[in-house]
C-alpha positions as CSV (number, residue, x, y, z in Angstrom):
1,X,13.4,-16.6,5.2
2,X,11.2,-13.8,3.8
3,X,12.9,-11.4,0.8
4,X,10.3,-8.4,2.5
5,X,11.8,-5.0,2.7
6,X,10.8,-2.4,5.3
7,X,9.1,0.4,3.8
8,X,10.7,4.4,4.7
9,X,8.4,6.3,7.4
10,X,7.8,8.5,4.8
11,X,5.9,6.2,2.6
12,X,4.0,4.4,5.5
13,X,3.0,8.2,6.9
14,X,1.9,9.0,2.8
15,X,-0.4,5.5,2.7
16,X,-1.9,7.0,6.4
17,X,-2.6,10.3,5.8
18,X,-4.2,9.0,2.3
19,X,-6.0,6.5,4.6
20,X,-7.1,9.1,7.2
21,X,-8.0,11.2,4.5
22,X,-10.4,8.8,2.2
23,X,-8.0,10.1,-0.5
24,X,-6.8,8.2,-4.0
25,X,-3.3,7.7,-4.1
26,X,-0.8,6.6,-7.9
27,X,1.4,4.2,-6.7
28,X,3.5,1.5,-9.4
29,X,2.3,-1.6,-8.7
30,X,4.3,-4.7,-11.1
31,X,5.0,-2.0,-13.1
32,X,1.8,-0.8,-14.4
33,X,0.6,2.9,-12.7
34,X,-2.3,2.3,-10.6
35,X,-4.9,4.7,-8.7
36,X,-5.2,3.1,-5.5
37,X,-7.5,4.3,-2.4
38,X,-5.5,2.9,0.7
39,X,-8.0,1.5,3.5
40,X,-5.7,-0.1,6.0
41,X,-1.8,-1.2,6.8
42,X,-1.7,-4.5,8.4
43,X,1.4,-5.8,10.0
44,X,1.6,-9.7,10.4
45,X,4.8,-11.9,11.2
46,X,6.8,-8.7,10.7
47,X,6.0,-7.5,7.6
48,X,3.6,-4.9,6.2
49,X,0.7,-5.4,4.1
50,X,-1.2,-2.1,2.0
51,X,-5.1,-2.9,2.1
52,X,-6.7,-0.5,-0.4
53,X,-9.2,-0.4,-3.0
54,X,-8.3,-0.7,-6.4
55,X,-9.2,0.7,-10.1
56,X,-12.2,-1.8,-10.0
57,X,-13.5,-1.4,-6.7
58,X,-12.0,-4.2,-5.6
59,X,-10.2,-4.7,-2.2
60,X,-6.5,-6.3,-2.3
61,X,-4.0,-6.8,0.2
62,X,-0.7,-6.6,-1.1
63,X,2.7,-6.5,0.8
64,X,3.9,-3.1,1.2
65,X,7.3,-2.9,-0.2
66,X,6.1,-4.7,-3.9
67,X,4.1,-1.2,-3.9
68,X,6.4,2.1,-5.2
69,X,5.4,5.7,-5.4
């Protein structure tokens, strides 16, 4: 059994207006304060996944609730 917690509507409607918007977002991320730019939310087996960009240019997929405003 998965430990994932639904995120609130209000985050999910902050990572897609940042997403419709092409905007950066600072979101905690293990602890550390992070600019992300959110691309995508993907939904698979019932949980939620952030796609976005990182600091390095990178893209990551990370489960939504281990990110925190």
């Amino acid at each position: 059994m998965s430990d994932y917690q639904r995120i609130s509507c209000e985050n999910h409607s902050i990572y897609e207006l940042a997403i419709m918007r092409n905007q950066s977002i600072e979101v905690t991320i293990d602890g550390k304060l992070k600019t992300i730019q959110p691309k995508d939310i993907a939904t698979k087996l019932g949980e939620e996944f952030l796609v976005f960009i990182d600091e390095h240019g990178e893209r990551q997929t990370l489960r939504a609730d281990k990110v925190a405003f």
